[in-house]
Biotite code that builds the C-alpha atoms (Angstrom):
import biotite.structure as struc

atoms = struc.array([
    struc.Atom([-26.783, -31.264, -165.663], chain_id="A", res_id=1, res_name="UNK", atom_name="CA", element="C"),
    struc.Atom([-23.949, -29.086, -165.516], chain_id="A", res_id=2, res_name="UNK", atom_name="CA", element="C"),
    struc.Atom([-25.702, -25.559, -164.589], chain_id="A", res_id=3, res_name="UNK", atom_name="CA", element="C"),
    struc.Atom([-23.505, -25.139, -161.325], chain_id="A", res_id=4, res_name="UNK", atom_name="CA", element="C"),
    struc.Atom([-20.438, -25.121, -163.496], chain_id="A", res_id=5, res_name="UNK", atom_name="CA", element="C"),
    struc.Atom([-21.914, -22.737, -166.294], chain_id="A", res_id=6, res_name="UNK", atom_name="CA", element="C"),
    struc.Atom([-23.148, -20.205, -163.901], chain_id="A", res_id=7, res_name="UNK", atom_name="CA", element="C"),
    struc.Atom([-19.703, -19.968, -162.221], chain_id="A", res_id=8, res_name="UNK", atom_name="CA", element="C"),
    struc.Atom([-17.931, -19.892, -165.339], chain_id="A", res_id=9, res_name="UNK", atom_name="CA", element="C"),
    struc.Atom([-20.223, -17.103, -166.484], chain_id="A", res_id=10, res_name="UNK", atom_name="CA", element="C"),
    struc.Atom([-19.815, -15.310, -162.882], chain_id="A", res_id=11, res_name="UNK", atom_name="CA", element="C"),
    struc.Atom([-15.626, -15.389, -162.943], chain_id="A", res_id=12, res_name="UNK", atom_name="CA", element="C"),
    struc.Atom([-14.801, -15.138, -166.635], chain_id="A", res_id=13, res_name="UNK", atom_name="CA", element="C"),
    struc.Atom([-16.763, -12.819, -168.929], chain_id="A", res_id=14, res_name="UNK", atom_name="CA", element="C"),
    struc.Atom([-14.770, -14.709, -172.094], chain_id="A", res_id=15, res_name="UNK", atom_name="CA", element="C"),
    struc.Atom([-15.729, -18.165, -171.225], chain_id="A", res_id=16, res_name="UNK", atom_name="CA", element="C"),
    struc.Atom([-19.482, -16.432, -170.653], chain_id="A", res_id=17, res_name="UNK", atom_name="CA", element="C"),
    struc.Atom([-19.306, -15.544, -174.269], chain_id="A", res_id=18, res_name="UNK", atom_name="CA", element="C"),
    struc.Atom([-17.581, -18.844, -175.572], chain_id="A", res_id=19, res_name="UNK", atom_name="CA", element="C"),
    struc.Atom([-20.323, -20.539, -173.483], chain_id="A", res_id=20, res_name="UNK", atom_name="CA", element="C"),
    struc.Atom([-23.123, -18.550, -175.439], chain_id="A", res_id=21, res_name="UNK", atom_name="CA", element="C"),
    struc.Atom([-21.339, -19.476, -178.663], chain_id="A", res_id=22, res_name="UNK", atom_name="CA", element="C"),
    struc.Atom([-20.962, -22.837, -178.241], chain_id="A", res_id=23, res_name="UNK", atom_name="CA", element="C"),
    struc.Atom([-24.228, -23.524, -176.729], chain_id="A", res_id=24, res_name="UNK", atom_name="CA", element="C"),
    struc.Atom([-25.281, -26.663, -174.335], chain_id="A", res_id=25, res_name="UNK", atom_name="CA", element="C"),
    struc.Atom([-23.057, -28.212, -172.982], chain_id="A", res_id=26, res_name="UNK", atom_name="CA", element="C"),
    struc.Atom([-22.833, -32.183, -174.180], chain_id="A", res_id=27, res_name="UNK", atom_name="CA", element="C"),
    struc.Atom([-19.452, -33.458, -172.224], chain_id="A", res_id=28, res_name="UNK", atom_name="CA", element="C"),
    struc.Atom([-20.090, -37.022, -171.269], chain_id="A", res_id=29, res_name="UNK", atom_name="CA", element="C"),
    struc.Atom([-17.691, -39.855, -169.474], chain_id="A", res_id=30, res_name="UNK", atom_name="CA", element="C"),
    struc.Atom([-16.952, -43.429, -170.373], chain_id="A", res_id=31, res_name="UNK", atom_name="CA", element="C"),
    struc.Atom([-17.548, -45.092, -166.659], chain_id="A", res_id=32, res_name="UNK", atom_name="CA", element="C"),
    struc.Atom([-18.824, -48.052, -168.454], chain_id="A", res_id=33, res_name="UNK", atom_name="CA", element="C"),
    struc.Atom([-14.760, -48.834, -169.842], chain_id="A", res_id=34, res_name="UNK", atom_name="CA", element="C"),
    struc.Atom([-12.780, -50.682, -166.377], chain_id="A", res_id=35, res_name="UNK", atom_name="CA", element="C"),
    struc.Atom([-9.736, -49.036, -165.733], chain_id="A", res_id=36, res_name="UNK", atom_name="CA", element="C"),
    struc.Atom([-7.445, -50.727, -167.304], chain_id="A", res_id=37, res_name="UNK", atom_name="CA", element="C"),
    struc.Atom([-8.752, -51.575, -170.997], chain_id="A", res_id=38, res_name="UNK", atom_name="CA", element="C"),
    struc.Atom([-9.250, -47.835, -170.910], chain_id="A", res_id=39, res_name="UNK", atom_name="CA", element="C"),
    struc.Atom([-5.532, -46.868, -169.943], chain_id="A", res_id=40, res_name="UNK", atom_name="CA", element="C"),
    struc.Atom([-4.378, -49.038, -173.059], chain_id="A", res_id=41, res_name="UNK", atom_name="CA", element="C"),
    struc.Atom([-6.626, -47.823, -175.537], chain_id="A", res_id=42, res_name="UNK", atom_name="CA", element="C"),
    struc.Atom([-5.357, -44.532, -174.557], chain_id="A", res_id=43, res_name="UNK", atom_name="CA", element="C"),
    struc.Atom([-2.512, -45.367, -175.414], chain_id="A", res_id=44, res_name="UNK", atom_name="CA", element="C"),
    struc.Atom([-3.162, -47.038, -178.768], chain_id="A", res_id=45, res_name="UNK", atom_name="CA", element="C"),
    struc.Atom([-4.985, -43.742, -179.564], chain_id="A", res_id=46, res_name="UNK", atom_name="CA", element="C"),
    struc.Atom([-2.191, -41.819, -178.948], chain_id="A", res_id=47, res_name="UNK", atom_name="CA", element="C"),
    struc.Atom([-1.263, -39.367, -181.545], chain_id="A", res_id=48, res_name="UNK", atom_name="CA", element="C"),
    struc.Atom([-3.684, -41.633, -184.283], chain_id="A", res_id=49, res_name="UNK", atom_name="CA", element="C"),
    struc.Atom([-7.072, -40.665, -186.331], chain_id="A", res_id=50, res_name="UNK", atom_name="CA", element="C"),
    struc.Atom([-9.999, -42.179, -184.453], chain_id="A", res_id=51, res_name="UNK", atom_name="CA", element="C"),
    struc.Atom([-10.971, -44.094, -187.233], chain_id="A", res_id=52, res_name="UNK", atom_name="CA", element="C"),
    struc.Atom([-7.176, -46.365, -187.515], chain_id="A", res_id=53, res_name="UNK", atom_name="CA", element="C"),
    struc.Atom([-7.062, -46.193, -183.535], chain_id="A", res_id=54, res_name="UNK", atom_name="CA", element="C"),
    struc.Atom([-10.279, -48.258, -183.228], chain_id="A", res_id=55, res_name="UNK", atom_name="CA", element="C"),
    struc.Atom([-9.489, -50.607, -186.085], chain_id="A", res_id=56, res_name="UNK", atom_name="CA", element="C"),
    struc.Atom([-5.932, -51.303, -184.215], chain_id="A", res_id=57, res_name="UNK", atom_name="CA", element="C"),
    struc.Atom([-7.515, -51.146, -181.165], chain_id="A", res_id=58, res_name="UNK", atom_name="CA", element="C"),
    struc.Atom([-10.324, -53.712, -182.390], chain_id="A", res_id=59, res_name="UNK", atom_name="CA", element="C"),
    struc.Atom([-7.389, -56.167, -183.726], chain_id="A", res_id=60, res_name="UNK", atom_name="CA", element="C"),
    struc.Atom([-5.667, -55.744, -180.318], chain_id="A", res_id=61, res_name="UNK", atom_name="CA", element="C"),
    struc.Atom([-8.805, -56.814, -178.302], chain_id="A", res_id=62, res_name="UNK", atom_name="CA", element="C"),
    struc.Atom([-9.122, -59.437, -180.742], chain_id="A", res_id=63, res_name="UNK", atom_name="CA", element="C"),
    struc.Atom([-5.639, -60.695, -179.869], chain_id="A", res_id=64, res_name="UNK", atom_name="CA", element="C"),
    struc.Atom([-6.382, -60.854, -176.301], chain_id="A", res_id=65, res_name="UNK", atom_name="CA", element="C"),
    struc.Atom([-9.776, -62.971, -176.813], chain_id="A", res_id=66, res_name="UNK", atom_name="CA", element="C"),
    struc.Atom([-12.126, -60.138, -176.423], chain_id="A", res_id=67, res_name="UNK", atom_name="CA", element="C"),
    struc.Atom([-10.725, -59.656, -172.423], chain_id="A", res_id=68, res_name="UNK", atom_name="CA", element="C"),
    struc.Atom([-8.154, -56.725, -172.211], chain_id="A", res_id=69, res_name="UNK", atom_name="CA", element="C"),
    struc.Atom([-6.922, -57.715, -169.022], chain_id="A", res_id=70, res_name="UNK", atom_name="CA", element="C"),
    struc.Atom([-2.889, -57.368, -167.305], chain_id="A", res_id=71, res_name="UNK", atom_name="CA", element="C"),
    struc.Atom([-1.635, -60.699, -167.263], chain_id="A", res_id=72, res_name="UNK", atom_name="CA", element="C"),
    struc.Atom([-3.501, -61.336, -170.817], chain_id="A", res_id=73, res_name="UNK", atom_name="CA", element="C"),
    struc.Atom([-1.603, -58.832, -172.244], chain_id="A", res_id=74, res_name="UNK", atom_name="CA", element="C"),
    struc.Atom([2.007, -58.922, -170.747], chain_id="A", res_id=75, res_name="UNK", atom_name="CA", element="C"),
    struc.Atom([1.742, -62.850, -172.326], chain_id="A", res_id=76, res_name="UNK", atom_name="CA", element="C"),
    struc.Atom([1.184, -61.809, -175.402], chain_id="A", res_id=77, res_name="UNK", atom_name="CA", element="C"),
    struc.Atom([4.191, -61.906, -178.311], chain_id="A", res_id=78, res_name="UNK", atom_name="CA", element="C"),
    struc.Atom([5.621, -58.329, -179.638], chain_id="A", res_id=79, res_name="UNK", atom_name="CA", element="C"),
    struc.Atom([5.625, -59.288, -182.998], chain_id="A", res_id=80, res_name="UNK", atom_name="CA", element="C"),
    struc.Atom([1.685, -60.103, -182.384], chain_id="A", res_id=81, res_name="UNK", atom_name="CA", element="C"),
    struc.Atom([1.393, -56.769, -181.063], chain_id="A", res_id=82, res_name="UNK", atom_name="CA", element="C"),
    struc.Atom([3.091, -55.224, -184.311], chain_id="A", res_id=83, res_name="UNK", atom_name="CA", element="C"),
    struc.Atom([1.182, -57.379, -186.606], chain_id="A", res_id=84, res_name="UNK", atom_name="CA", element="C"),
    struc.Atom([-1.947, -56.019, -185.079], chain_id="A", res_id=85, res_name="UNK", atom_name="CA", element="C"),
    struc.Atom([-1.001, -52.283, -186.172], chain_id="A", res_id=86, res_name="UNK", atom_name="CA", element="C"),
    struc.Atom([0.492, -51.126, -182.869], chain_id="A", res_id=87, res_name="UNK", atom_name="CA", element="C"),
    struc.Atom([4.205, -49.408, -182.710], chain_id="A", res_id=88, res_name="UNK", atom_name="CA", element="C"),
    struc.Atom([7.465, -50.893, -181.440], chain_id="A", res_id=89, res_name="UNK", atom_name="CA", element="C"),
    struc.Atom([6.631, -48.028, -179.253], chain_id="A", res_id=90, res_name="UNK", atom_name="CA", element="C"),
    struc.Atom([3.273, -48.773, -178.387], chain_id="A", res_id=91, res_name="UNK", atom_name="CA", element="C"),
    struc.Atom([4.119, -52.569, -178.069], chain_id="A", res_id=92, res_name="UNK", atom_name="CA", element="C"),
    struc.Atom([6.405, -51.256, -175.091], chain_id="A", res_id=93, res_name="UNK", atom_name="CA", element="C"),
    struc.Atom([4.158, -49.103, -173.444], chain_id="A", res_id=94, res_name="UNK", atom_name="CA", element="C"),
    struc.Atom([1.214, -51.601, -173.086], chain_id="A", res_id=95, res_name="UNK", atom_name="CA", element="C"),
    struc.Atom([3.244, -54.722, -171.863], chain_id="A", res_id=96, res_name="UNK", atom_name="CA", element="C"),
    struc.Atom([4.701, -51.678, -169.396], chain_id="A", res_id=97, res_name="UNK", atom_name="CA", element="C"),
    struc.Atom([1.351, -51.199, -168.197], chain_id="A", res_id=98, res_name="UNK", atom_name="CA", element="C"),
    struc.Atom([0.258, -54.305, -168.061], chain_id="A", res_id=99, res_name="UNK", atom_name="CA", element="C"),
    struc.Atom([3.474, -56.026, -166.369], chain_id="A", res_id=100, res_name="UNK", atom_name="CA", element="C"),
    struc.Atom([2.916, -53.284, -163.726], chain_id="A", res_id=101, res_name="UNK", atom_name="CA", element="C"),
    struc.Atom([-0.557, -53.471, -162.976], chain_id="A", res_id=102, res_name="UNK", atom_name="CA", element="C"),
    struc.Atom([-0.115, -57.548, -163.075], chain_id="A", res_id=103, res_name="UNK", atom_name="CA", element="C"),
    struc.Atom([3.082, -57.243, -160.491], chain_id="A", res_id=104, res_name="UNK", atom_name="CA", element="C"),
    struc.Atom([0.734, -55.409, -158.056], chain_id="A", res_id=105, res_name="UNK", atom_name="CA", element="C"),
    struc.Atom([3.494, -52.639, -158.470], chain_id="A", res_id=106, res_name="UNK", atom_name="CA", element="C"),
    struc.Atom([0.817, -50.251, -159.919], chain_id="A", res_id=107, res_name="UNK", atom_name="CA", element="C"),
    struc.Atom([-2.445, -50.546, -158.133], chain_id="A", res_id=108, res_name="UNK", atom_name="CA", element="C"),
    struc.Atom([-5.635, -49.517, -160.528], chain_id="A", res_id=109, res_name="UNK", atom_name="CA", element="C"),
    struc.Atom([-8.158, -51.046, -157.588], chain_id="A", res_id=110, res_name="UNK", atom_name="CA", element="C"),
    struc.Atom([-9.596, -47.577, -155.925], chain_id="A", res_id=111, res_name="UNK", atom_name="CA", element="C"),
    struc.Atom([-8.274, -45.454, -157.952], chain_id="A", res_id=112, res_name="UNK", atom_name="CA", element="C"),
    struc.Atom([-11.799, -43.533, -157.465], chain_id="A", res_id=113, res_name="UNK", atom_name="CA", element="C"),
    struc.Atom([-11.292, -43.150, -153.734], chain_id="A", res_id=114, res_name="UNK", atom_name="CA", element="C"),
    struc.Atom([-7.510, -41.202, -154.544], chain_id="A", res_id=115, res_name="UNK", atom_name="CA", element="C"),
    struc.Atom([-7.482, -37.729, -155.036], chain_id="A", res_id=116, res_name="UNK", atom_name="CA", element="C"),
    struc.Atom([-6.412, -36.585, -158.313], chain_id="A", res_id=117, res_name="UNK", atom_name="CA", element="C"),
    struc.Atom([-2.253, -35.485, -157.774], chain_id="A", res_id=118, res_name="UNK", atom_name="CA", element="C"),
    struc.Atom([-2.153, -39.056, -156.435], chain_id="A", res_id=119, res_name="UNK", atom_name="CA", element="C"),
    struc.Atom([-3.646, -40.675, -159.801], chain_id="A", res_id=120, res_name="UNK", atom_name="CA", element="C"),
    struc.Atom([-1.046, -38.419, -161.554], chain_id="A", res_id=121, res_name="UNK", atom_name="CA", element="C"),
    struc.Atom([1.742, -39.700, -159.337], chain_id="A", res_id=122, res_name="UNK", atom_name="CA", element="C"),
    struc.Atom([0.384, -43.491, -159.849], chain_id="A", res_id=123, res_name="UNK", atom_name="CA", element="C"),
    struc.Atom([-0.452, -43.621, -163.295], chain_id="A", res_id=124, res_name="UNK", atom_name="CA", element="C"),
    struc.Atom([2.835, -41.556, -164.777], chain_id="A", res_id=125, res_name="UNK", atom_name="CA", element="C"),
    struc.Atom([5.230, -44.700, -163.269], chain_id="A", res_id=126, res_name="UNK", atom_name="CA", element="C"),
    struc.Atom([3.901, -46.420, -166.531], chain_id="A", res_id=127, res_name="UNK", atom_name="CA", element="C"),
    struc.Atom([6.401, -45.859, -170.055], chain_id="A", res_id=128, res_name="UNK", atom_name="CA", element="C"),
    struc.Atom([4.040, -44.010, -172.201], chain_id="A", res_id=129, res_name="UNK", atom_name="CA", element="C"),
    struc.Atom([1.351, -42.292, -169.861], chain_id="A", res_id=130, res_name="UNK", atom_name="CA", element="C"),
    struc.Atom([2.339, -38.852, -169.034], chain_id="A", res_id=131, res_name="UNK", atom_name="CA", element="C"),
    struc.Atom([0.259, -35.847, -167.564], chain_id="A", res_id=132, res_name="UNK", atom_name="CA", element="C"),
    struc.Atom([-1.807, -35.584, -170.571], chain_id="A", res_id=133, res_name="UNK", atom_name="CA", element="C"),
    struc.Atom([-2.695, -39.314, -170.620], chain_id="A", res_id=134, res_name="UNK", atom_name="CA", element="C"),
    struc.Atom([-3.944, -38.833, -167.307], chain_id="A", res_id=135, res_name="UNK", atom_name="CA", element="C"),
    struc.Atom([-5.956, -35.719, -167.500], chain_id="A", res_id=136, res_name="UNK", atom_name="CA", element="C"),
    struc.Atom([-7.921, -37.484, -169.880], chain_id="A", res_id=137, res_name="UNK", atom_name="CA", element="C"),
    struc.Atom([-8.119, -40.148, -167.809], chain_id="A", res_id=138, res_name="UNK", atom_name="CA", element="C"),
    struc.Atom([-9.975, -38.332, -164.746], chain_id="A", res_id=139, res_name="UNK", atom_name="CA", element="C"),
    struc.Atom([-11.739, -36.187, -167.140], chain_id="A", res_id=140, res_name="UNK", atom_name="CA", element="C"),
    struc.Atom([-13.252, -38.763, -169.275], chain_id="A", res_id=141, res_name="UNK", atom_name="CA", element="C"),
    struc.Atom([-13.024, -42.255, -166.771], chain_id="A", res_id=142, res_name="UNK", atom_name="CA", element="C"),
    struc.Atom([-13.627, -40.244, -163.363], chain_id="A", res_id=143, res_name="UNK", atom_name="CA", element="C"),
    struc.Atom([-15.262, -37.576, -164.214], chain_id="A", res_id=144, res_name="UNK", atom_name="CA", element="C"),
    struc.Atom([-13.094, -35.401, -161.972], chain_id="A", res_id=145, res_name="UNK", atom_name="CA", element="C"),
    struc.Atom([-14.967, -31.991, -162.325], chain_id="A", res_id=146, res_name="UNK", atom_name="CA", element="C"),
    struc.Atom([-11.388, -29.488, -162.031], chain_id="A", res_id=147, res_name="UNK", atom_name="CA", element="C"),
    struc.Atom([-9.013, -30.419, -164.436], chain_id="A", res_id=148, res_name="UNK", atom_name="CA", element="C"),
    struc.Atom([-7.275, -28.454, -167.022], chain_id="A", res_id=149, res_name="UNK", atom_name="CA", element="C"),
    struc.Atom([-5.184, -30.431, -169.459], chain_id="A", res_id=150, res_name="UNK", atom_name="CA", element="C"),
    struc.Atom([-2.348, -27.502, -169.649], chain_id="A", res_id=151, res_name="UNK", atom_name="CA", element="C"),
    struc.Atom([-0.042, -29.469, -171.722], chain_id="A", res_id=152, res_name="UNK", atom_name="CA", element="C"),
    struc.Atom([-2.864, -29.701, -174.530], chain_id="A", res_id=153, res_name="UNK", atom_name="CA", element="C"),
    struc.Atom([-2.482, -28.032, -177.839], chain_id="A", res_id=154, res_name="UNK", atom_name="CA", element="C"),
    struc.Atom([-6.225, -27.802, -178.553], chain_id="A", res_id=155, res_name="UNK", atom_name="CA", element="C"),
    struc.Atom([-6.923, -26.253, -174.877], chain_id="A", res_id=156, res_name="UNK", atom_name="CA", element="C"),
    struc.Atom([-3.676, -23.777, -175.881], chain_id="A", res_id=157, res_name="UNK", atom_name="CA", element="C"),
    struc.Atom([-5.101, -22.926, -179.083], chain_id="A", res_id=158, res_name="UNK", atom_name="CA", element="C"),
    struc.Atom([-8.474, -21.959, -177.976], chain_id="A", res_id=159, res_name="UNK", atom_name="CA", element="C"),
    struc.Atom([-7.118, -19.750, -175.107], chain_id="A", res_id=160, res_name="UNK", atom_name="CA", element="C"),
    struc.Atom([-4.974, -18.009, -178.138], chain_id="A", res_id=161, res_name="UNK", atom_name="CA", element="C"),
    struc.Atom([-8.023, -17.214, -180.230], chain_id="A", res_id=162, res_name="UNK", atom_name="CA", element="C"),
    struc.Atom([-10.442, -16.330, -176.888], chain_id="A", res_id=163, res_name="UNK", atom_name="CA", element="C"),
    struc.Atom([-7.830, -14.098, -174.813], chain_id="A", res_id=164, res_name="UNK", atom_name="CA", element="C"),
    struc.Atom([-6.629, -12.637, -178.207], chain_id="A", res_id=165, res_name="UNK", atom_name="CA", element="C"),
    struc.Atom([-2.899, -13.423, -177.251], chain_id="A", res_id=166, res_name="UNK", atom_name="CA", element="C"),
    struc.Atom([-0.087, -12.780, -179.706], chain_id="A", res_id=167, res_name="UNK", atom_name="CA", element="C"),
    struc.Atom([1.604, -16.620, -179.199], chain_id="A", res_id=168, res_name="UNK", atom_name="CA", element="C"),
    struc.Atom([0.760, -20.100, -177.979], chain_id="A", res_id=169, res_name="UNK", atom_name="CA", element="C"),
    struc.Atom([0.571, -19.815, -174.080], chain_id="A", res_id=170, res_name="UNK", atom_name="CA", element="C"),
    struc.Atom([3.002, -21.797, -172.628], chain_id="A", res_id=171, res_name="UNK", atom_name="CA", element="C"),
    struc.Atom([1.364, -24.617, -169.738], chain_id="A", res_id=172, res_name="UNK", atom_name="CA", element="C"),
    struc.Atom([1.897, -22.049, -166.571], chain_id="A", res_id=173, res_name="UNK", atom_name="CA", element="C"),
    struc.Atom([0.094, -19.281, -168.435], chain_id="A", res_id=174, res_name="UNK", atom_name="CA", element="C"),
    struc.Atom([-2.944, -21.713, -169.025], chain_id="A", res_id=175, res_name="UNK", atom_name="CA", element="C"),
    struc.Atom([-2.775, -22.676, -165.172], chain_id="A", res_id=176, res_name="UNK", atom_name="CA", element="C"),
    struc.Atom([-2.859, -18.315, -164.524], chain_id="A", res_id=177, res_name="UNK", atom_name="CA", element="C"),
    struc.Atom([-5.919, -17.879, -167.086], chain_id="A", res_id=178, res_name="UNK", atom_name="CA", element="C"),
    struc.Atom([-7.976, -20.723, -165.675], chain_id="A", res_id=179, res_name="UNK", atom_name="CA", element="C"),
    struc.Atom([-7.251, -20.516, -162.057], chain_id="A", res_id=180, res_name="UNK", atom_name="CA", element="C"),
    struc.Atom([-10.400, -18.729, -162.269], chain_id="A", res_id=181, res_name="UNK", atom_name="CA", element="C"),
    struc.Atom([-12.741, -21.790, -163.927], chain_id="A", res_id=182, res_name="UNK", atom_name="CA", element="C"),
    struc.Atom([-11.773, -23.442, -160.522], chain_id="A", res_id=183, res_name="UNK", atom_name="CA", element="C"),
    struc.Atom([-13.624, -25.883, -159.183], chain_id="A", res_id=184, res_name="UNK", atom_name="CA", element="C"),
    struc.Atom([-15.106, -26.292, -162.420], chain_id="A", res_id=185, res_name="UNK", atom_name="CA", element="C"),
    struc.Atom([-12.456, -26.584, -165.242], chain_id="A", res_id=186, res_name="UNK", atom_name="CA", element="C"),
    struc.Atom([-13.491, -29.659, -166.575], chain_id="A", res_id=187, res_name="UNK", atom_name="CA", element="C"),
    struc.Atom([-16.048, -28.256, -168.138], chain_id="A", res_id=188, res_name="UNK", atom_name="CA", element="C"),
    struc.Atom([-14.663, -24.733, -168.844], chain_id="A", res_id=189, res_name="UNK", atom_name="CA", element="C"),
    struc.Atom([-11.743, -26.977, -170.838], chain_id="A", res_id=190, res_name="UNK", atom_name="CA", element="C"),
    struc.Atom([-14.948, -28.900, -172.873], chain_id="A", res_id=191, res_name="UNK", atom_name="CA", element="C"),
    struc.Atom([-16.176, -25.425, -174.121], chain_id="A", res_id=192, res_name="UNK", atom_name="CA", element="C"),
    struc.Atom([-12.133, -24.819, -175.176], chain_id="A", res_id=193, res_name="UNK", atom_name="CA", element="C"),
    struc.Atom([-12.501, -27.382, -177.359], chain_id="A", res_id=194, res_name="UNK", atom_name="CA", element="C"),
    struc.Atom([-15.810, -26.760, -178.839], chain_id="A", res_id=195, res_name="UNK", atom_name="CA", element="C"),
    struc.Atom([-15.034, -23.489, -179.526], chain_id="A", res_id=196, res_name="UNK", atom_name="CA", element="C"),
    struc.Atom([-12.639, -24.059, -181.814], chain_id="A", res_id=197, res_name="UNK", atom_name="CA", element="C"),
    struc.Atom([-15.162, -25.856, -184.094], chain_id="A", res_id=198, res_name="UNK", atom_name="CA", element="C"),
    struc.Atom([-17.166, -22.984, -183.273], chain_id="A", res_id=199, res_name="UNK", atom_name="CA", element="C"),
    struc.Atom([-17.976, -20.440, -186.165], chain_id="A", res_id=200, res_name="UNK", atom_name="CA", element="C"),
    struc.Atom([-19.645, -17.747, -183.595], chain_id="A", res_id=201, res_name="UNK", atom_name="CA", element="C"),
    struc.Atom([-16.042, -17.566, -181.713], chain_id="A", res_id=202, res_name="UNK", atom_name="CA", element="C"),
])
């Protein structure tokens, strides 16, 4: 499924070749089947959570909103709700962000397919609580964009680290230099980043 992106990566980079024979097949997969934006708020209910308590709050949350995550469903509901139902002060502000936004017609979520991807960025980052990361995932996992690199990623900075051998963390622009190379295909290059670090042949 994804040979055309192995084969380059093996081509331009002989240390993602090796990470790529370490790692083995490559399993990454997209959630297409999650509209746009139940997935932008469970993002950000999973934000900086285990799985396992993010989809229990997350559960209670849908739950609140009748089993529909939708914008106008959610900018109704009560903060102290929102609070009950495990989510931050925080949290609580982000999503009613988002969702007065996208309900206002002042952030647009319709298309989003058709835009190319610094566009998305531009879009999406308007809202209190996504930032470049948040959106990275987003077109990695939603959209299945097939050339992003998530430089602001500690997991993605800690595998470069181990596979370039580098003394420190590199900082974003030096993750942009090593993987200018993975190009058009560092969505996948940035899959086998993560993998290898639960890797023991890396």
């Amino acid at each position: 499924m994804h040979r055309r992106a192995i084969n380059h990566l093996k081509r331009s980079d002989p240390v993602m070749a090796r990470l790529i024979a370490a790692v083995g097949p490559c399993r990454f997969t997209t959630h297409d089947h999650i509209a746009y934006f139940p997935y932008l708020t469970r993002a950000i209910v999973y934000q900086q959570l285990s799985t396992k308590a993010a989809a229990t709050i997350f559960g209670r949350f849908e739950t609140l909103c009748g089993g529909t995550v939708e914008p106008r469903v959610v900018a109704g509901l009560a903060d102290p709700k929102l609070r009950a139902a495990g989510l931050s002060t925080q949290k609580t502000r982000y999503v009613k962000d988002l969702a007065s936004r996208v309900a206002s017609g002042e952030v647009v979520l319709e298309g989003l397919e058709q835009r190319g991807d610094d566009e998305i960025i531009a879009t999406l980052t308007q809202v209190t609580g996504i930032g470049r990361w948040s959106v990275h995932m987003f077109l990695m996992f939603r959209l299945g964009r097939p050339d992003v690199l998530p430089e602001l990623d500690l997991g993605i900075q800690k595998a470069i680290r181990k596979a370039y051998r580098l003394r420190s963390m590199p900082k974003p622009e030096r993750v942009k230099a090593i993987g200018a190379k993975w190009s058009p295909h560092a969505t996948i290059a940035s899959w086998y980043l993560w993998r290898s670090l639960d890797s023991p042949n890396v």
